[in-house]
N, C-alpha and C positions, 0 to 999 in steps of 0.2 A: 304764435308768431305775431309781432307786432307789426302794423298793418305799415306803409311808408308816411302814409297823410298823417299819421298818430305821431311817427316818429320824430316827421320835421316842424309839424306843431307842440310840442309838448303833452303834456296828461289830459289837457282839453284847448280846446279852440273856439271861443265864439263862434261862430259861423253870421252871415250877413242876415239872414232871416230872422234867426234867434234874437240877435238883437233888434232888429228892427218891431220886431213882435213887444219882446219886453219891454221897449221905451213909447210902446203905445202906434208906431206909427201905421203899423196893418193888422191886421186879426190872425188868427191861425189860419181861419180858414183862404186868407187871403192868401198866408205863405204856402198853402197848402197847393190850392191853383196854381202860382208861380211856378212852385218845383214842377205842379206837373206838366205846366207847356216845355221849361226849362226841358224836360225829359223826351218830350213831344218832338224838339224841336232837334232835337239831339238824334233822337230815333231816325225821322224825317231826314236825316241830310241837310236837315236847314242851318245856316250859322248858328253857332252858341252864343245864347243872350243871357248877362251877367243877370241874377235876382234887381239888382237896382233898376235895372232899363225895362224887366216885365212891371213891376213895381210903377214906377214913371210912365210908360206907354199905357197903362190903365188906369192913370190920374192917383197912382193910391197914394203916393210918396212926390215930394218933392223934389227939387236939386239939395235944396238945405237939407233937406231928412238925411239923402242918401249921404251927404257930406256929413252929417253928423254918427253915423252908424261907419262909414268908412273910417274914419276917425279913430272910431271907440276901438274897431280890431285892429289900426295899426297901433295904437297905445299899449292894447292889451301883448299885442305881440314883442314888442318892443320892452316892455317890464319882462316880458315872460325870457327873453332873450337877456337881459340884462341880472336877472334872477342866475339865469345856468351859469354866463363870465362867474356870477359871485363863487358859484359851489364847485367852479372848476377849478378857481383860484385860490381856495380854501384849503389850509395846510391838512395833510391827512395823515 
């Protein structure tokens, strides 16, 4: 069964870490930590803090990084959305 997050993402989804990782701006092990306050903070009852603002509140990322990395998954999304119009509209 296809999960919901798969379904309204497509066959894959950047995620905001992945990127961030690959374009150099944190380490693994930095996303690594992130997820796990992220989870921490989740668990806790505490507000949910987006990967950019753990990221930024520990100096690791910038405003412009996180700008750059937001960026890149609304791009990706937005092709990926623009992809399905094509093959929906595609004679069969």
């Amino acid at each position: 069964m296809m999960s919901l997050a798969r379904k309204y993402n497509g066959p894959y989804c950047s995620r905001f870490g992945t990127i961030a990782v690959e374009l150099g701006f944190i380490s693994r092990a930095q996303l690594k930590q992130s997820l796990d306050e992220q989870v921490e903070d989740d668990l806790s009852a505490r507000p949910h803090r987006v990967l950019g603002a753990i990221c930024f509140a520990h100096g690791w990322m910038t405003p412009e990084q996180i700008d750059i990395v937001l960026n890149r998954m609304f791009k990706a999304r937005v092709q990926r959305g623009s992809r399905a119009n094509e093959s929906q509209q595609a004679p069969g």
